[in-house]
N, C-alpha and C positions, 0 to 999 in steps of 0.2 A: 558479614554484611552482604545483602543481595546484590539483582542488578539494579542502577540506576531507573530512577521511574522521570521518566522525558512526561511531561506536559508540555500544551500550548507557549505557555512561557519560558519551562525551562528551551524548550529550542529555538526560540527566539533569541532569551539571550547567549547562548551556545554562537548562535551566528555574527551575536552582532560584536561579542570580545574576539573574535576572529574578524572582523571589521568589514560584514557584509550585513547585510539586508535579503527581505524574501524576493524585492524588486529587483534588487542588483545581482541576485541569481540566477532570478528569472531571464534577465537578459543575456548571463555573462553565456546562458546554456540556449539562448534562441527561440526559450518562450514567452508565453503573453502573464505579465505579471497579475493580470487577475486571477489565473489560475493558479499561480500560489499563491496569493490572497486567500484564497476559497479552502487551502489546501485540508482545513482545520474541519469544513462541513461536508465536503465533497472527497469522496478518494481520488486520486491522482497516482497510476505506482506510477508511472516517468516520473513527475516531480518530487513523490515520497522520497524515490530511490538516487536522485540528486542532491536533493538534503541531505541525506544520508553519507552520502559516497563525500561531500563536502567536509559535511561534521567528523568521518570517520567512523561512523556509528551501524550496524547493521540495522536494517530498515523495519526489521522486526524487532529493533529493541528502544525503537522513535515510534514507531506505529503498531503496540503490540495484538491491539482488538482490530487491527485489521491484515494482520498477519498470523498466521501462513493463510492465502486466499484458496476458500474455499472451491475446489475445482465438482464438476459434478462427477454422480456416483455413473458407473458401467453396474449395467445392471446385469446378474448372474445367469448364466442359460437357464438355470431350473425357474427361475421366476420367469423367464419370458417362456418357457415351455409351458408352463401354467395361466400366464395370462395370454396367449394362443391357441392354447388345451380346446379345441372344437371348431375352430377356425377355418374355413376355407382357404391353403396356402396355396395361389397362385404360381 
């Protein structure tokens, strides 16, 4: 059997047979409950990674299409030697 597939609902109720709520989270950690309200349409990692850390669940296996985040690419000397290639270097 795989991993567990978390949806919207399954993590809801995940929280609430632990006898929380996404407000009562939200508070217990010093944020503004709307923002995990939203948490569903909006990314959030502090609040992802609260859920998580609560649930016990890694944050990548509650939020899989929004994990691992995308960092940007470093771009390799030869390409920037190429798109330079004629350049006046200062």
């Amino acid at each position: 059997m795989g991993k567990r597939q978390w949806d919207q609902h399954e993590i809801l109720a995940a929280l609430r047979r632990k006898g929380m709520t996404l407000t009562g989270l939200a508070q217990m950690n010093g944020k503004a409950p709307g923002g995990f309200r939203t948490i569903w349409k909006r990314e959030n990692a502090d609040n992802e990674r609260i859920i998580a850390n609560f649930l016990g669940v890694p944050v990548e296996e509650l939020f899989p299409d929004r994990y691992p985040k995308k960092t940007s690419t470093i771009l390799s000397h030869e390409y920037l030697s190429e798109s330079t290639a004629g350049r006046k270097v200062a």
